[in-house]
C-alpha positions in Angstrom: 105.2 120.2 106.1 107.8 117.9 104.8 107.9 116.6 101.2 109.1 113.1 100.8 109.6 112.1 97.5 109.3 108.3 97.3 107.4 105.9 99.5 109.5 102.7 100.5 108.5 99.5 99.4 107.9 98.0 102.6 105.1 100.4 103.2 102.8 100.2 99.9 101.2 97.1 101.5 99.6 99.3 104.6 99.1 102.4 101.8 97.2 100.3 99.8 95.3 99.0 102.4 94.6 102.1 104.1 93.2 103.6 100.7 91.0 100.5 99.8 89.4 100.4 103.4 88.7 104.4 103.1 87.3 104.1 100.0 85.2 101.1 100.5 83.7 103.3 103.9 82.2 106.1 101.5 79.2 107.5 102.1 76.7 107.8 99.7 77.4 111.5 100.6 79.8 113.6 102.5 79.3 115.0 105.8 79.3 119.2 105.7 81.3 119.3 109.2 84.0 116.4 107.9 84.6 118.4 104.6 85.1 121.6 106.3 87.1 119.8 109.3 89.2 118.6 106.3 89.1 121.9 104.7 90.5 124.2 107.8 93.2 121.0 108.1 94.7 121.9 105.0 94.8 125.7 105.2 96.5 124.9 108.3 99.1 123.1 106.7 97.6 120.0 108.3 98.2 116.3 106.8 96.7 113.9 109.9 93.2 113.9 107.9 95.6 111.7 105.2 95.5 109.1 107.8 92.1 109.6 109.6 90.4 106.8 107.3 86.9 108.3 108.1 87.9 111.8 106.7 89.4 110.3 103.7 86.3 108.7 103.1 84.3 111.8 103.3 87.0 113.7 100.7 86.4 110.9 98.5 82.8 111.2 98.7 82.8 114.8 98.2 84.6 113.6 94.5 81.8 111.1 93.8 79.3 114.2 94.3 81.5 116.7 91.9 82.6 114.3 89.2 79.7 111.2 89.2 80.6 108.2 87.8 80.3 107.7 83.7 80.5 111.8 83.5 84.4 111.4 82.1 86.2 112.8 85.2 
């Protein structure tokens, strides 16, 4: 895996928008088989999910479920 350590300008547009139309496709709750699809990604050393907007969703979900909104988190 490569670590970059800034993101150019030019590209915070798409970022942003990529981030806002993951979040807004939440489901009220995750899916078990995209959290753990996520899950094996990552011990693989796997970043694609990153830009798979409907696994994003499902990782933010799984945060809504762990941290609820008003509990300080």
């Amino acid at each position: 895996m490569r670590a970059k350590s800034t993101t150019p300008p030019d590209q915070l547009s798409a970022l942003f928008k990529h981030y806002m139309r993951a979040y807004m496709a939440q489901p009220s709750e995750a899916e078990a088989n995209a959290v753990k699809a996520v899950q094996h990604s990552v011990s693989a050393g796997g970043t694609e999910w990153i830009t798979n907007r409907k696994a994003l969703a499902h990782v933010m979900a799984t945060h809504l479920t762990i941290w609820p909104a008003g509990s300080g988190n």
